[in-house]
C-alpha positions as CSV (number, residue, x, y, z in Angstrom):
1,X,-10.0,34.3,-24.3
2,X,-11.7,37.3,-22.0
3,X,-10.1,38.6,-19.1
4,X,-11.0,40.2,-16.4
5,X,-9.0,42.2,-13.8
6,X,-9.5,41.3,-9.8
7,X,-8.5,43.4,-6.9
8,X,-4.9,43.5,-6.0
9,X,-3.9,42.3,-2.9
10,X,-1.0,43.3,-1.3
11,X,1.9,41.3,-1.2
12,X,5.6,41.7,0.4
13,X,8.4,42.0,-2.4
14,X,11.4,39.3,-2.7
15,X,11.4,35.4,-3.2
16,X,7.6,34.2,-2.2
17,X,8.0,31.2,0.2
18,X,6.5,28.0,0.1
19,X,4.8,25.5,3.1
20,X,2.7,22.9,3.4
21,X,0.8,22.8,6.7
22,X,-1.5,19.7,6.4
23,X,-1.5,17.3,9.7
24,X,-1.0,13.9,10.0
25,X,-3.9,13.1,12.2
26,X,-6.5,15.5,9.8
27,X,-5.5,13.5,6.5
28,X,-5.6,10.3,8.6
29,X,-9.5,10.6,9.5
30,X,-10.2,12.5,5.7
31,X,-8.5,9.4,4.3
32,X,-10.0,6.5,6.7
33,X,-13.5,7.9,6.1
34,X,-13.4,8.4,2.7
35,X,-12.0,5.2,1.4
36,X,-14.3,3.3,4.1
37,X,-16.6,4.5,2.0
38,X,-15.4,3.9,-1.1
39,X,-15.3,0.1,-0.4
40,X,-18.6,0.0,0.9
41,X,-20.2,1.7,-1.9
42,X,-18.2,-0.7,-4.2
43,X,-16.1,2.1,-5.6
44,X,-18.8,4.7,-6.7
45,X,-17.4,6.9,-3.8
46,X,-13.9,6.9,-5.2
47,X,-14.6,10.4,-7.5
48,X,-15.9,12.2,-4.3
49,X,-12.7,11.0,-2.6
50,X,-10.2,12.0,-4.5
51,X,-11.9,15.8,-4.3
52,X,-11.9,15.8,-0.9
53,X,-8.7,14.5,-0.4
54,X,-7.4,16.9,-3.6
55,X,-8.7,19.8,-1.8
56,X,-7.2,18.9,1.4
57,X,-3.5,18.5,-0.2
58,X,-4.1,21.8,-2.5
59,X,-5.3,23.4,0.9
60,X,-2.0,22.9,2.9
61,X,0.1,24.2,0.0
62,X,0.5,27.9,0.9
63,X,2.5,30.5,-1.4
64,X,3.3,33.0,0.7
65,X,0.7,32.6,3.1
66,X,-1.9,32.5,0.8
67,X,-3.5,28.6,-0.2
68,X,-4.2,27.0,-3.2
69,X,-7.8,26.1,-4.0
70,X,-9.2,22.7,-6.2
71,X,-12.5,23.5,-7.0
72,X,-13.4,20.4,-8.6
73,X,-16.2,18.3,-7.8
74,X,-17.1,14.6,-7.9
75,X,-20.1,14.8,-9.7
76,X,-18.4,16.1,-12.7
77,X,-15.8,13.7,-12.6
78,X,-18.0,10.9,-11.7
79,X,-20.1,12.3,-15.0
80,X,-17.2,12.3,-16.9
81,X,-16.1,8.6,-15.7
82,X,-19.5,7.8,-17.7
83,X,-18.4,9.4,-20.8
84,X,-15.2,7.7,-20.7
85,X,-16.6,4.3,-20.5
86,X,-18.9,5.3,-22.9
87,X,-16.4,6.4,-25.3
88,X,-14.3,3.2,-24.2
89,X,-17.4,0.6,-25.0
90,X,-17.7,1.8,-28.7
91,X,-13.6,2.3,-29.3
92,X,-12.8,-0.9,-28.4
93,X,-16.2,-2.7,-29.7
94,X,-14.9,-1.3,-33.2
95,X,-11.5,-2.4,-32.6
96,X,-12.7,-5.8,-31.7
97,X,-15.2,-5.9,-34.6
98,X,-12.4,-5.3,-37.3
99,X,-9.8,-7.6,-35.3
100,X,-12.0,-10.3,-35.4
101,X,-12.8,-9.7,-38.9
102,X,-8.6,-9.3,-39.4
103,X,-7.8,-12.7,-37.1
104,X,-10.4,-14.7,-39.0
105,X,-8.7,-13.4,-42.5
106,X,-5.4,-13.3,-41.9
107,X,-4.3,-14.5,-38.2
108,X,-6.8,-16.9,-37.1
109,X,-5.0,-16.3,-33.5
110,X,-6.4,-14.8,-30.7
111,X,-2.9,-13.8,-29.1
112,X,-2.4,-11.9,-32.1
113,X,-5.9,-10.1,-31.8
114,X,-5.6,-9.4,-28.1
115,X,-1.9,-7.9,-28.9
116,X,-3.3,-5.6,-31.4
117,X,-6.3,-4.5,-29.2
118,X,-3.6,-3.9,-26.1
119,X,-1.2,-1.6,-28.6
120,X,-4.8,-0.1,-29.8
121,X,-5.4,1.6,-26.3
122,X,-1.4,3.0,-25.8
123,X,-2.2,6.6,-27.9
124,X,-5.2,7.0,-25.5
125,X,-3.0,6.8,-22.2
126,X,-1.5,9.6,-23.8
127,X,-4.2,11.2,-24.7
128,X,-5.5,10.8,-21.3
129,X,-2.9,12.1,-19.5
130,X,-2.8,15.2,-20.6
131,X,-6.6,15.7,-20.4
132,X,-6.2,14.7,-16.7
133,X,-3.9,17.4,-16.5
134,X,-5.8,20.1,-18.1
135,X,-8.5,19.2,-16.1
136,X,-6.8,20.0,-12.8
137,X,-5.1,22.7,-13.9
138,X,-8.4,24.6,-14.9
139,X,-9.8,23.4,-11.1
140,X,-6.8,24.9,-9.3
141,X,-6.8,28.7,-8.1
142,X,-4.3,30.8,-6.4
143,X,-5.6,34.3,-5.0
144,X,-8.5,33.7,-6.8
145,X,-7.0,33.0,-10.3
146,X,-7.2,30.1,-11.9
147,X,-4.5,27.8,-13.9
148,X,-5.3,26.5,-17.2
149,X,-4.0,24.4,-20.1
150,X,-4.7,25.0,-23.8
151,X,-6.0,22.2,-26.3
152,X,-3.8,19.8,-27.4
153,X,-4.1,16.3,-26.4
154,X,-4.1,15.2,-29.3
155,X,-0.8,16.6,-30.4
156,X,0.8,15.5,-27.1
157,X,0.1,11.7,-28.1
158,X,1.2,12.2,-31.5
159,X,4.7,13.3,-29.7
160,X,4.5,10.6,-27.0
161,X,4.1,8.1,-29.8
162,X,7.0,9.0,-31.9
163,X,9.2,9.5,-29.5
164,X,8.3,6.5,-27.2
165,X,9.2,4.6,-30.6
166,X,12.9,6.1,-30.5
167,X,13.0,5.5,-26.9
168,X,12.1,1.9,-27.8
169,X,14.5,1.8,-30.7
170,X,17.8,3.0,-28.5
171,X,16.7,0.3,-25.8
172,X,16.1,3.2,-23.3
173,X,18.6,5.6,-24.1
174,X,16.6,8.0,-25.2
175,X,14.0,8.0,-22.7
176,X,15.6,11.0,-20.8
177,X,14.4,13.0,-24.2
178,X,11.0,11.8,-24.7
179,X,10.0,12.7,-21.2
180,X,11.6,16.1,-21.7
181,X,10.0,16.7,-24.5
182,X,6.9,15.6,-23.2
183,X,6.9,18.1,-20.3
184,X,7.7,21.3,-22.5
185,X,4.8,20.0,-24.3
186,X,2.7,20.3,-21.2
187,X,4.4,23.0,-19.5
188,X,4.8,25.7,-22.4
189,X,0.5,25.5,-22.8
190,X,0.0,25.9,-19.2
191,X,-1.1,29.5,-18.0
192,X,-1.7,31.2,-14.6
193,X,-4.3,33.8,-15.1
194,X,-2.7,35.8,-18.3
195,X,1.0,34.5,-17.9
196,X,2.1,31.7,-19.7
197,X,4.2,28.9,-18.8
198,X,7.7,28.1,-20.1
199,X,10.1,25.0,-20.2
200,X,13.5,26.1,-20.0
201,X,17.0,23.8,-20.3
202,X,17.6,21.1,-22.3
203,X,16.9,17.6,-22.5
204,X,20.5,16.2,-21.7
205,X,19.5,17.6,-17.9
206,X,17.4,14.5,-17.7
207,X,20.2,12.5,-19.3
208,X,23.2,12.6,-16.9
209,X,21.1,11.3,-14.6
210,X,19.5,8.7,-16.4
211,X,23.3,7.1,-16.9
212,X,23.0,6.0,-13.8
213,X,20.2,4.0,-14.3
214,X,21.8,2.6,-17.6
215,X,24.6,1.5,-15.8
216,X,22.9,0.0,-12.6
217,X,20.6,-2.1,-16.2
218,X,23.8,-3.1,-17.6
219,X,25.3,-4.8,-14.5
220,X,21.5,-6.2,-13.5
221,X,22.0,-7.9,-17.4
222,X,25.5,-9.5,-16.4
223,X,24.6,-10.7,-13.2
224,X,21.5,-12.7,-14.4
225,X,23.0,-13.5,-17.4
226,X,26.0,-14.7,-15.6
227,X,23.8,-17.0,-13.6
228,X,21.5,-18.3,-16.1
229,X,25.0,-19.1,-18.6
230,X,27.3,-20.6,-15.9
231,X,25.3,-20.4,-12.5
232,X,28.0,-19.3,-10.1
233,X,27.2,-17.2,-6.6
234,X,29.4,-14.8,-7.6
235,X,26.7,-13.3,-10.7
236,X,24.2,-14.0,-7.7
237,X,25.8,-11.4,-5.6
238,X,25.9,-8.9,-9.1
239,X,22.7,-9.5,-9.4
240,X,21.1,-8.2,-6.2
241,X,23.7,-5.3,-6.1
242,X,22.2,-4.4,-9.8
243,X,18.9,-4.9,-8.6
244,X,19.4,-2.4,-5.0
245,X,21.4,0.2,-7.5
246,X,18.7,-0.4,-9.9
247,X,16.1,1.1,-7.3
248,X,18.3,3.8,-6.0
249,X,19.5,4.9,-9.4
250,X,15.8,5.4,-10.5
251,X,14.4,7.3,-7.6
252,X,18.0,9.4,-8.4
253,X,16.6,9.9,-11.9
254,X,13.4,10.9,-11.1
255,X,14.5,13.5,-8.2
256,X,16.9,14.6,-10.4
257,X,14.7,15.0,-13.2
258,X,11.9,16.8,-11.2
259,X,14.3,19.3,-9.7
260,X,16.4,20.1,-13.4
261,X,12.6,20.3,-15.0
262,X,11.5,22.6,-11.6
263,X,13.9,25.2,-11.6
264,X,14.2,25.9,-15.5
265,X,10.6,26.6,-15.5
266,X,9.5,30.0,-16.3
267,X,6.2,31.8,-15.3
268,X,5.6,35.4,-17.5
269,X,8.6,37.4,-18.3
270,X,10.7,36.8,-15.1
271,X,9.1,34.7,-12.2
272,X,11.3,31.8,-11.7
273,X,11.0,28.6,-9.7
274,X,14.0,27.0,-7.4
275,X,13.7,23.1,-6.3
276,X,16.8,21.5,-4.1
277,X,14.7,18.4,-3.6
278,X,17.1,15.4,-2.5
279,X,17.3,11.9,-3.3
280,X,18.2,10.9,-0.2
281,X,15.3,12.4,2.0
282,X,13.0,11.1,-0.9
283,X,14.2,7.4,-0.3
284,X,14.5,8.0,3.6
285,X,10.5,8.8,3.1
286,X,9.7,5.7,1.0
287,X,11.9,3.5,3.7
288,X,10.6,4.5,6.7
289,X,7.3,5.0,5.4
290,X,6.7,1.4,4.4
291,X,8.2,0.1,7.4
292,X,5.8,1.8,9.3
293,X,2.8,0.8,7.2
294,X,3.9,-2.7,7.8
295,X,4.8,-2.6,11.5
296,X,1.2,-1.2,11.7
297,X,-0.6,-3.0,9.5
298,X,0.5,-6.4,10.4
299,X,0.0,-5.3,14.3
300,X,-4.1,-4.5,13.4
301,X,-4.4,-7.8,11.4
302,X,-2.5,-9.8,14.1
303,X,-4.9,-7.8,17.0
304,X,-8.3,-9.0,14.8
305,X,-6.9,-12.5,14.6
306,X,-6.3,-12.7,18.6
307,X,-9.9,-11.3,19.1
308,X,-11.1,-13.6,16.0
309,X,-9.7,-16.7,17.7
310,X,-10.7,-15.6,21.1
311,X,-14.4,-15.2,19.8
312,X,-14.2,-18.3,18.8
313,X,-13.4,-20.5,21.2
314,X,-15.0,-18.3,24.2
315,X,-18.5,-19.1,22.1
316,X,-17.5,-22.6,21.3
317,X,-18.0,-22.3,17.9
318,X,-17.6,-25.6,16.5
319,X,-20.0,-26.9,19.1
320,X,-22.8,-24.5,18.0
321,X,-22.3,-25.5,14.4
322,X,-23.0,-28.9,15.4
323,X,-25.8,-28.6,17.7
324,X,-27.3,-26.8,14.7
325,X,-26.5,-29.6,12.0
326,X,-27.4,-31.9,15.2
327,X,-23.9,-33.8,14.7
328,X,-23.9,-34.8,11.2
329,X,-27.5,-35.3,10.1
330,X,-26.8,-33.3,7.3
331,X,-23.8,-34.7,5.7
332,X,-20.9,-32.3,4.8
333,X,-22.8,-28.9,5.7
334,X,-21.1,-28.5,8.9
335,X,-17.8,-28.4,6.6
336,X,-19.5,-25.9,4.6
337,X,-20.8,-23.3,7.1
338,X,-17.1,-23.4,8.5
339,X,-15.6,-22.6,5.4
340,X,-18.1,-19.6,4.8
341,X,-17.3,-18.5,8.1
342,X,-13.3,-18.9,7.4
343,X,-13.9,-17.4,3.8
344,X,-16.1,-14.5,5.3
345,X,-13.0,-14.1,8.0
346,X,-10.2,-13.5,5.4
347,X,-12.3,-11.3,3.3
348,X,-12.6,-8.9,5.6
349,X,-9.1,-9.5,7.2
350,X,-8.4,-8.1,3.8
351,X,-10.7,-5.9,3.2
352,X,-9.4,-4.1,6.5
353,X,-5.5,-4.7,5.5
354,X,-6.3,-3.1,2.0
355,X,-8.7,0.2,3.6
356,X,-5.5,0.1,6.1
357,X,-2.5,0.3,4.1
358,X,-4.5,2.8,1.7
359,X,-4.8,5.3,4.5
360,X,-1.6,4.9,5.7
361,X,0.1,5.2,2.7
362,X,-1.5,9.1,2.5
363,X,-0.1,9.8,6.0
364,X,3.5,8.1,5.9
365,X,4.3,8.7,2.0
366,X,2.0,10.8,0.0
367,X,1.9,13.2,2.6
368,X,5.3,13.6,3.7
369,X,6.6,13.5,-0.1
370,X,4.3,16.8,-1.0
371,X,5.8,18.5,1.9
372,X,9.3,17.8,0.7
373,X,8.4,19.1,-2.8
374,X,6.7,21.8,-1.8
375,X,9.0,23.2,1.2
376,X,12.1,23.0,-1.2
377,X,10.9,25.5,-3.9
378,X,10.7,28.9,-4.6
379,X,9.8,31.5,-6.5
380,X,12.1,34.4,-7.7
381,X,11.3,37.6,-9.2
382,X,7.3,37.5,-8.4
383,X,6.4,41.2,-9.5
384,X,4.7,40.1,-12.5
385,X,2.0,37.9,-10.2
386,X,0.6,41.4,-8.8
387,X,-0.7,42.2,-12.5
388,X,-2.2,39.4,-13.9
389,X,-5.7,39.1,-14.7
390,X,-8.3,36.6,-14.3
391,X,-8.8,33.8,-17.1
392,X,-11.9,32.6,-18.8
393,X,-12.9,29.2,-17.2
394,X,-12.0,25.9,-19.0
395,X,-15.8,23.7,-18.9
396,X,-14.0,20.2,-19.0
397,X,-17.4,18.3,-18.9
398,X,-15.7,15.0,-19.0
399,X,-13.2,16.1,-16.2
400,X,-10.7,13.3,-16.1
401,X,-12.9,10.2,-17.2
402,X,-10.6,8.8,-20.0
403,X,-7.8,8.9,-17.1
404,X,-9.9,7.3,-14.5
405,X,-11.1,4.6,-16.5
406,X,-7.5,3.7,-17.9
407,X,-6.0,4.2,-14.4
408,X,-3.9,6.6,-15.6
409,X,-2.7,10.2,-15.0
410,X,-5.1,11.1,-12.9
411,X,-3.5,10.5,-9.3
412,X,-2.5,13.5,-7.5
């Protein structure tokens, strides 16, 4: 891997601090026009999106002072996308081919075959995954030096797999270790220019949270079973109080999880990262958040349905219909225009409730969520980041395909 040094640039000793200084009202109009025309383009817009909108978010991330870039484009992801479905079409045609072969032989059941192809595509989630995160890492910079990820996809799904098996075989218990494992996986073959990346801690960090969520399972499990054995109130009533802990207990896990992972990570020798993110400002986020997108949502749809109906009757609708089919000369078309017209209505009722609660959901949740994450953290003992050197830059020709066409790992 070749190096090469950059110019320093001076920076004030101590802790470096973190902000995020993106506006509502910017990602509002980046989001609206961008997903407007993703829809109308039927999707094909969706890789130049999610660039735009990456290198908005990376943007208004600032370590002290100084902004992270995403230099990614959506050509190259929208190229890679192709090579994905490429790749897809001939895995799963040969899966199918020998399945079919296999089910005619042996099962003579399609359930069986579709089973088999369904379990056929889990190692490439993995696989995807971390690809999707290699590729973002080797598109992010910071003071002009980029991240990056070594090789080792394939590796990483070898782990997910056996250890999503003993996850499976504990009924859960040991989930707190695969996903611990997983990380240091990730994390330990991450760089930042010439300084490498370490996972810290151990895996039980994950797991005293993760009780919680056992617990809040186990009293979900009496409650319905309680009800479906001897159907009394009573297990109803431990049944929706397993169900609310169930939710709470999770977003606990997952704060927790993040903030134990966060601040036993190690960049170089001695830079250090801090996170005091908190549950509760992470569920006060989600709760408000999608009570406004509802309130706001349901206001625009109710609005085009008062205008809709206005329009309507202001143009006499139904009477134009039938001056055009001159009253029923042309049996059962009149019904039939007026169900286009209704079918056209609710389309784009939906159409506009979908683009709406997508743009929305940037501004109220996404949004505000990054800031929390961001704003808690920082960094301790940052000489090291005054020496280190640029990296050689990772191609990643077929970006994040595999992760786009498996809708996985490759949000933000």
């Amino acid at each position: 891997m070749s190096m090469t040094a950059i110019p320093d640039i001076p920076r004030p000793a101590g802790p470096l601090a973190l902000t995020y200084c993106g506006e509502g009202g910017a990602l509002f109009r980046l989001a609206l026009k961008t997903m407007f025309l993703t829809i109308v383009t039927l999707g094909i817009y969706r890789f130049w999106m999610k660039t735009r909108i990456r290198r908005y978010y990376w943007s208004s991330i600032r370590i002290d002072g100084q902004p992270l870039e995403f230099t990614g484009t959506g050509l190259e992801m929208f190229l890679g996308f192709l090579i994905a479905v490429t790749f897809l079409a001939i895995y799963l045609g040969a899966i199918s081919l020998m399945l079919s072969f296999a089910g005619i032989v042996v099962f003579s059941d399609t359930t069986v075959m579709q089973l088999a192809a369904t379990i056929a595509v889990i190692p490439l989630v993995y696989y995807a995954g971390y690809r999707a995160r290699r590729y973002r890492l080797s598109r992010t910079r910071w003071r002009g030096i980029r991240f990056g990820m070594e090789r080792g996809a394939v590796g990483y799904m070898l782990t997910a797999l056996i250890y999503a098996a003993l996850a499976v075989a504990t009924l859960g218990v040991l989930l707190p270790l695969m996903e611990f494992t997983l990380r240091r996986f990730s994390v330990d073959r991450s760089w930042y220019g010439d300084l490498k990346f370490t996972q810290e801690g151990h895996w039980t960090g994950f797991l005293r949270p993760w009780l919680w969520v056992m617990a809040a399972l186990a009293l979900v499990a009496i409650g319905f079973g309680g009800l479906v054995i001897e159907k009394r109130g009573a297990f109803g009533i431990i049944a929706a109080i397993g169900v609310s802990s169930l939710m709470i207990a999770w977003v606990h896990y997952r704060v927790a999880a993040m903030r134990y992972a966060y601040s036993h990570t190690r960049l170089g020798k001695g830079v250090r990262f801090t996170s005091t993110m908190r549950t509760g400002r992470i569920i006060g986020i989600y709760v408000v958040g999608f009570i406004l997108i509802g309130i706001i949502t349901g206001a625009v749809l109710t609005a085009l349905g008062l205008v809709g109906a206005g329009l309507a009757s202001a143009l006499d609708l139904e009477g134009f219909l039938r001056q055009i089919l001159r009253d029923g000369n042309m049996p059962g078309r009149g019904g039939d225009v007026a169900a286009y017209l209704g079918f056209g209505a609710v389309a784009l009722a939906y159409l506009v409730s979908v683009l709406l609660a997508l743009v929305l959901n940037e501004v109220f949740i996404v949004q505000p969520l990054l800031r929390h994450y961001v704003e808690t953290m920082s960094l301790n003992g940052t000489d090291e980041l005054d020496e280190v050197v640029q990296r050689e830059r990772d191609a990643m020709t077929e970006a994040e395909g595999l992760a786009d066409a498996l809708d996985v790992g490759a949000a933000l």
